[in-house]
MOPAC internal coordinates of N, CA, C and O (Angstrom, degrees):
PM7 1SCF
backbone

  N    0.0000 0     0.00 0     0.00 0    0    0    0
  C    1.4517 1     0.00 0     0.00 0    1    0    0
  C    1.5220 1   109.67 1     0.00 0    2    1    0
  O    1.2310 1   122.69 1   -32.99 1    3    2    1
  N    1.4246 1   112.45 1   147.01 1    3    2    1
  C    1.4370 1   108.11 1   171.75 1    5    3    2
  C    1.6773 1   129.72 1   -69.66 1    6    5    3
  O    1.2310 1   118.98 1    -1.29 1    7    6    5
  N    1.1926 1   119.56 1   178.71 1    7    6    5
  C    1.7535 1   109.39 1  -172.17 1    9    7    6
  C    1.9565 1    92.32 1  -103.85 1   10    9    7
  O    1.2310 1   137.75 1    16.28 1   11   10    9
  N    1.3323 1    83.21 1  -163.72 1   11   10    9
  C    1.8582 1    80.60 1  -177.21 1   13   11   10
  C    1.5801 1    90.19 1  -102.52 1   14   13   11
  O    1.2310 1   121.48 1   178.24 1   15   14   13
  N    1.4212 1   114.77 1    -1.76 1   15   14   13
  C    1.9110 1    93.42 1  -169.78 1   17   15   14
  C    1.6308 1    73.92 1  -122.93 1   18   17   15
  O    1.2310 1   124.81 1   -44.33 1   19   18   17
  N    1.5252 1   108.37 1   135.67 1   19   18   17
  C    1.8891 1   123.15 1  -169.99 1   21   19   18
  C    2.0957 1    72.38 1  -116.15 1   22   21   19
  O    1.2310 1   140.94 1   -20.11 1   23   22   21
  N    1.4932 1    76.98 1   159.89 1   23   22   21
  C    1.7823 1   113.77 1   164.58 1   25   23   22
  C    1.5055 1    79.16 1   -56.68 1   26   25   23
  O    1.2310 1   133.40 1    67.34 1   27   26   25
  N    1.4596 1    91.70 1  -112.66 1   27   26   25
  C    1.2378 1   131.52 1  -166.08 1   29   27   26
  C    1.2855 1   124.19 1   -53.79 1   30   29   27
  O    1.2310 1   123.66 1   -70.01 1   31   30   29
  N    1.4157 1   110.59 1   109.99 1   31   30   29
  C    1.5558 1   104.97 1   179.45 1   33   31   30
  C    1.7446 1   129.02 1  -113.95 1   34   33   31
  O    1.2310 1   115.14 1    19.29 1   35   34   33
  N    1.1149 1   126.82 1  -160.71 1   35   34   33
  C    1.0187 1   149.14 1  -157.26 1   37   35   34
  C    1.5956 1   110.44 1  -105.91 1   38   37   35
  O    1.2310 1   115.65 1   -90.29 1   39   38   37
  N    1.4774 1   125.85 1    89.71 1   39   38   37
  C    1.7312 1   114.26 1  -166.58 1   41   39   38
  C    1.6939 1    91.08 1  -111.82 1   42   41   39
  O    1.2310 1   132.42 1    -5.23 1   43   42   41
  N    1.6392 1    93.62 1   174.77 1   43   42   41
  C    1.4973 1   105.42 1   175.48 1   45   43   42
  C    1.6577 1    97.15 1  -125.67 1   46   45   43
  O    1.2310 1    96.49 1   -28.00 1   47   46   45
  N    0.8671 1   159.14 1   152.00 1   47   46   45
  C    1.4384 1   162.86 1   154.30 1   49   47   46
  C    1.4214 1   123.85 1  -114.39 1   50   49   47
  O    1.2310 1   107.46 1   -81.86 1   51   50   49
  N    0.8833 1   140.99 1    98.14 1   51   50   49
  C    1.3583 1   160.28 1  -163.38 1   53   51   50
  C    1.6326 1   122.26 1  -101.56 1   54   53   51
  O    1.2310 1   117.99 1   -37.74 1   55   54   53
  N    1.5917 1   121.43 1   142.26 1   55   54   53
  C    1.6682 1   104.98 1  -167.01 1   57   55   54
  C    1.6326 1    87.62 1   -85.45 1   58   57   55
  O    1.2310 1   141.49 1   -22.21 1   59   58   57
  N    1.1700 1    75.89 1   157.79 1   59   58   57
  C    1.9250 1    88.27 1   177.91 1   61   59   58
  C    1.3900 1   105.87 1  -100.86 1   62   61   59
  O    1.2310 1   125.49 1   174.78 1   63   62   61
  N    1.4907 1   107.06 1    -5.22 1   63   62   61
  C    1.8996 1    95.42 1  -162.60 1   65   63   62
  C    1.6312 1    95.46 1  -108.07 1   66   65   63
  O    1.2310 1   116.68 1   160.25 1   67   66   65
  N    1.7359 1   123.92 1   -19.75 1   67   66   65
  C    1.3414 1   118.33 1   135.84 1   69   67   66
  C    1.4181 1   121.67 1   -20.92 1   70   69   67
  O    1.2310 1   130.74 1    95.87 1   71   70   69
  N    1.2393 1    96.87 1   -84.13 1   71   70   69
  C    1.9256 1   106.89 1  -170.76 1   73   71   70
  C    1.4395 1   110.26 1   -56.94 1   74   73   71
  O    1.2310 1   120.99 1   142.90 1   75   74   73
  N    1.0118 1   115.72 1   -37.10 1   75   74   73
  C    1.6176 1   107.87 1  -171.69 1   77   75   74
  C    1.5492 1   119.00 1   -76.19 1   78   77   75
  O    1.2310 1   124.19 1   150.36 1   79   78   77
  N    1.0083 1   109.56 1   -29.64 1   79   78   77
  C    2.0421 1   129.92 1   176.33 1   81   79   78
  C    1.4709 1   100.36 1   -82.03 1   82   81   79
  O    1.2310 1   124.55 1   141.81 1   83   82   81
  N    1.5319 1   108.87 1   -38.19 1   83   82   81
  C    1.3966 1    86.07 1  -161.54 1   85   83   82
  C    2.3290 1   114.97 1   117.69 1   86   85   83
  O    1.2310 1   110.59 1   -52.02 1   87   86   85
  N    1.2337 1   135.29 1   127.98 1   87   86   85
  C    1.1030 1   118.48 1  -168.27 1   89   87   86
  C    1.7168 1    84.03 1   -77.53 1   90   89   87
  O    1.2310 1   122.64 1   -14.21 1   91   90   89
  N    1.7378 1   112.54 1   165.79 1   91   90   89
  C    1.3242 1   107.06 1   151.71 1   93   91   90
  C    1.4384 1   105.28 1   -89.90 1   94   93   91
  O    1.2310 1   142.14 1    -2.04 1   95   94   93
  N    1.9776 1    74.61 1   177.96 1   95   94   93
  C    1.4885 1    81.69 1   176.00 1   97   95   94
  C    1.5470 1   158.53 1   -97.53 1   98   97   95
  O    1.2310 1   135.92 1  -167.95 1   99   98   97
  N    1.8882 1    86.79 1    12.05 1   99   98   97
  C    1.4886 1   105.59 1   156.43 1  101   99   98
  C    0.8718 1   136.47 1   -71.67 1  102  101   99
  O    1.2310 1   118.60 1   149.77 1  103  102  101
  N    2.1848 1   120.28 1   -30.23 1  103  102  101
  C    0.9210 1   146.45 1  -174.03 1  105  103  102
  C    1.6689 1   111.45 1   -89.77 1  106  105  103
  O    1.2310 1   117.65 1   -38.99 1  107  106  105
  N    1.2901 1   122.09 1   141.01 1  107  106  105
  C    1.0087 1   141.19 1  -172.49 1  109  107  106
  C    1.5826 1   111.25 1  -107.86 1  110  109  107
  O    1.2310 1   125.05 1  -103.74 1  111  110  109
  N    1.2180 1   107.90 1    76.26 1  111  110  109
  C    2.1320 1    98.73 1   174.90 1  113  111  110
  C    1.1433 1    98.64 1   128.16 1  114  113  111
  O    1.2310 1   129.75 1     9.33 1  115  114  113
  N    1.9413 1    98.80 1  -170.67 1  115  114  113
  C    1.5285 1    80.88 1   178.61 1  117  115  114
  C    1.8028 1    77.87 1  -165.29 1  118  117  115
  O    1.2310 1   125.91 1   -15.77 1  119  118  117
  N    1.2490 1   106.24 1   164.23 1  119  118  117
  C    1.6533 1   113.06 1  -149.61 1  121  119  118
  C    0.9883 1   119.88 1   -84.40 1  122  121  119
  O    1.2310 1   111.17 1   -48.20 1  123  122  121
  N    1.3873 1   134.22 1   131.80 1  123  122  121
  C    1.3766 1   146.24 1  -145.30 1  125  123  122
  C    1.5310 1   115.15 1  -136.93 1  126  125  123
  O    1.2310 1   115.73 1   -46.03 1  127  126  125
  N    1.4339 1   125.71 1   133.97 1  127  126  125
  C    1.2282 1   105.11 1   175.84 1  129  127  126
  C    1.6592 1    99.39 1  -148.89 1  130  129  127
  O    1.2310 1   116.67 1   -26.52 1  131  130  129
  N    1.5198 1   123.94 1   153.48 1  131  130  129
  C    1.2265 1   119.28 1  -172.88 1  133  131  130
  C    1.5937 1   103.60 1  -119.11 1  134  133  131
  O    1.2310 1   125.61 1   -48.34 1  135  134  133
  N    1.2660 1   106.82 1   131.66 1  135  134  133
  C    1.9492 1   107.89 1   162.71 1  137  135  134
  C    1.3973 1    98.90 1  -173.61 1  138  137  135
  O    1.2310 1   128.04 1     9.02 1  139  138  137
  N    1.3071 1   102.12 1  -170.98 1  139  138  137
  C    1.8368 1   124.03 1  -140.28 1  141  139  138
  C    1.6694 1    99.69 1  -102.78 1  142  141  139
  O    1.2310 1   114.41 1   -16.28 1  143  142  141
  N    1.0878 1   128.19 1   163.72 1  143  142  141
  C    1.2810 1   122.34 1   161.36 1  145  143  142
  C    1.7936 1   103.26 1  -151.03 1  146  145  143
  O    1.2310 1   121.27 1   -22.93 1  147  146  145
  N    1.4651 1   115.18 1   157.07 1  147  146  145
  C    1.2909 1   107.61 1   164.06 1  149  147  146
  C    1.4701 1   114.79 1   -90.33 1  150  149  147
  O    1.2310 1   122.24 1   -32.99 1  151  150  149
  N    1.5426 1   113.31 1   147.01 1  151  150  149
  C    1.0047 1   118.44 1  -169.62 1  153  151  150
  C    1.9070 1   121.18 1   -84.57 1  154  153  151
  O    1.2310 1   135.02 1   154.14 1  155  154  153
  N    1.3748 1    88.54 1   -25.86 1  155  154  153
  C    1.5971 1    99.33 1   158.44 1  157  155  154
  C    1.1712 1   135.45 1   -41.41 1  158  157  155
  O    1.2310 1   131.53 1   107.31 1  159  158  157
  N    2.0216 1    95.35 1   -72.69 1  159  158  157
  C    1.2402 1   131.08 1  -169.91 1  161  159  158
  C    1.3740 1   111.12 1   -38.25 1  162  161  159
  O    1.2310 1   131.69 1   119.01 1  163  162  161
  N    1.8338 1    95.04 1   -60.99 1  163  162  161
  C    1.1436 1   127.17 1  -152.21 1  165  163  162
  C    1.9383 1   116.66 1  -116.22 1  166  165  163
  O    1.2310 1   126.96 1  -125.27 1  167  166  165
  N    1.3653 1   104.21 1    54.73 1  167  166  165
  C    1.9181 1    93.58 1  -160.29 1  169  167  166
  C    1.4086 1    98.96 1   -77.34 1  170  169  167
  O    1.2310 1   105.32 1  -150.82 1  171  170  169
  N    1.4920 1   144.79 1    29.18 1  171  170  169
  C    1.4271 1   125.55 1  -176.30 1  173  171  170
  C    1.3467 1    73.35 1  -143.66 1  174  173  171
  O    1.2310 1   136.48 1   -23.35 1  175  174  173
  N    1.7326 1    85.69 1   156.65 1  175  174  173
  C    1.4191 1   116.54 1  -174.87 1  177  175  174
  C    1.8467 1   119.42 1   -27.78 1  178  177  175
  O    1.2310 1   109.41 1   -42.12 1  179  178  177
  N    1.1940 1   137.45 1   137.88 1  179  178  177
  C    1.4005 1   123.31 1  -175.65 1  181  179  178
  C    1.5811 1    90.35 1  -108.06 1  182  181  179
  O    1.2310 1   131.34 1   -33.49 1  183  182  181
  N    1.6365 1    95.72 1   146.51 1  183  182  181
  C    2.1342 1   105.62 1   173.89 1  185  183  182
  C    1.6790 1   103.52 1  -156.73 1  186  185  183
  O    1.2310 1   132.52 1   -74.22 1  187  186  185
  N    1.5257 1    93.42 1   105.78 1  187  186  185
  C    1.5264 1    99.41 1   177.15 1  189  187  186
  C    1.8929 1   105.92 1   -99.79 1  190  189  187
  O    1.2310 1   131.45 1    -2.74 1  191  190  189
  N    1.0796 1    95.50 1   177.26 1  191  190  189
  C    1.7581 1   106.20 1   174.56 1  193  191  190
  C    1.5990 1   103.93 1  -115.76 1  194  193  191
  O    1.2310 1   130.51 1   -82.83 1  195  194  193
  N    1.8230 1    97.33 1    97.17 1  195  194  193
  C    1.4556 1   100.13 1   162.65 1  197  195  194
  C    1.2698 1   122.31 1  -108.84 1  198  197  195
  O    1.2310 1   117.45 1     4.85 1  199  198  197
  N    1.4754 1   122.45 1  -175.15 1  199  198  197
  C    1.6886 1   110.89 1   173.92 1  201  199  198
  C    1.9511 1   106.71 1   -74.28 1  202  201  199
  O    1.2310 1   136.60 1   -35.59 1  203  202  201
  N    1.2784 1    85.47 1   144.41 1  203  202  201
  C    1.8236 1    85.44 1   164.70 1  205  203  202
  C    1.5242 1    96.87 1  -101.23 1  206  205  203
  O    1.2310 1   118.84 1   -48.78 1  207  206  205
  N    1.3126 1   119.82 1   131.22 1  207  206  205
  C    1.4922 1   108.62 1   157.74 1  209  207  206
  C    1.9136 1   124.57 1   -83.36 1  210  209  207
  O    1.2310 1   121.06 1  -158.65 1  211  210  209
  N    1.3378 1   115.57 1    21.35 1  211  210  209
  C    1.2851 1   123.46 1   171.53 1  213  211  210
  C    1.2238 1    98.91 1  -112.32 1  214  213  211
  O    1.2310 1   118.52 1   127.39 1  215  214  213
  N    1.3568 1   120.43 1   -52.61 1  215  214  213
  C    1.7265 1    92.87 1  -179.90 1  217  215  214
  C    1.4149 1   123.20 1   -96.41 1  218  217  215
  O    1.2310 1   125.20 1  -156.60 1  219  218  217
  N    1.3097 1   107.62 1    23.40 1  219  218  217
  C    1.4921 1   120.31 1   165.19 1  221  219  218
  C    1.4387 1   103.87 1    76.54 1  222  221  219
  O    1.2310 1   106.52 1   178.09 1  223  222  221
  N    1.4522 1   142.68 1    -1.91 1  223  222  221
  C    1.3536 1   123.12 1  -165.23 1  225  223  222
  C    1.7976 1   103.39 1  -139.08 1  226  225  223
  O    1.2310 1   128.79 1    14.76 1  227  226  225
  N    1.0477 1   100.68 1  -165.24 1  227  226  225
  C    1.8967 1   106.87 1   170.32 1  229  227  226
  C    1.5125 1    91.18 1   -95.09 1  230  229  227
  O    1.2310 1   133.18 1   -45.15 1  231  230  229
  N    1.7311 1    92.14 1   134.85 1  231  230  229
  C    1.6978 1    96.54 1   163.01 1  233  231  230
  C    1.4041 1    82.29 1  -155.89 1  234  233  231
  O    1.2310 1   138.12 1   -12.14 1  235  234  233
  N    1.6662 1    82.48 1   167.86 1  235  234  233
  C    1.5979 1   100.27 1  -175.35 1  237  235  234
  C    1.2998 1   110.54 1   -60.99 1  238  237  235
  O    1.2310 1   115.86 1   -27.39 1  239  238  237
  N    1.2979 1   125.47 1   152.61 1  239  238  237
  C    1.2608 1   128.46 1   154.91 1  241  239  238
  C    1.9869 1   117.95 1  -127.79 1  242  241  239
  O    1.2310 1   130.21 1   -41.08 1  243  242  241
  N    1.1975 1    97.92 1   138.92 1  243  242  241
  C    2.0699 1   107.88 1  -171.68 1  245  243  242
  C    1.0922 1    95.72 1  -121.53 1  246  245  243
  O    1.2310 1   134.12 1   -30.49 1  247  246  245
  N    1.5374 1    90.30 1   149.51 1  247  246  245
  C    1.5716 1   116.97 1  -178.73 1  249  247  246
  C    1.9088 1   105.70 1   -46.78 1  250  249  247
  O    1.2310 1   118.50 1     8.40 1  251  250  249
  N    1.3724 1   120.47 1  -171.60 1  251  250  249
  C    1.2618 1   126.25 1  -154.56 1  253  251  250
  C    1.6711 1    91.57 1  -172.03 1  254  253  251
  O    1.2310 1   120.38 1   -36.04 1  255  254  253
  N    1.4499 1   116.87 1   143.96 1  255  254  253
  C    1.5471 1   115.60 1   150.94 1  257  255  254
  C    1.4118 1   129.93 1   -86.08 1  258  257  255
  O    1.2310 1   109.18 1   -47.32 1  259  258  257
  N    0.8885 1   137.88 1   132.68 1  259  258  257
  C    1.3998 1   129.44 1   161.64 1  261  259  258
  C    1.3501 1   126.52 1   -32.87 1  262  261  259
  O    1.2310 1   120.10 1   180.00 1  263  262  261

């Protein structure tokens, strides 16, 4: 059976350059992406560079709480 504290968990990653500007106002939302991280590996916040499809380019995206 599993424990209550897993390796590997469950992150949300979010653009930061969304939230901080503001969404426009053609665009509806703001960019979201879901994957795993180890909790070992990795115990501080995780921030990769994915595409946003609202602001058209790669921007950073940081972890998020549930």
């Amino acid at each position: 059976m599993a424990k209550g504290k897993d390796v590997r968990v469950t992150v949300i990653l979010e653009c930061t350059s969304c939230v901080r500007n503001g969404v426009n106002k053609a665009s509806k939302g703001i960019s979201r992406y879901i994957t795993q991280k180890n909790r070992r590996n990795t115990p501080n916040g995780l921030e990769l560079r994915k595409f946003c499809p609202y602001c058209y380019k790669h921007t950073l995206h940081g972890e998020i709480k549930k």
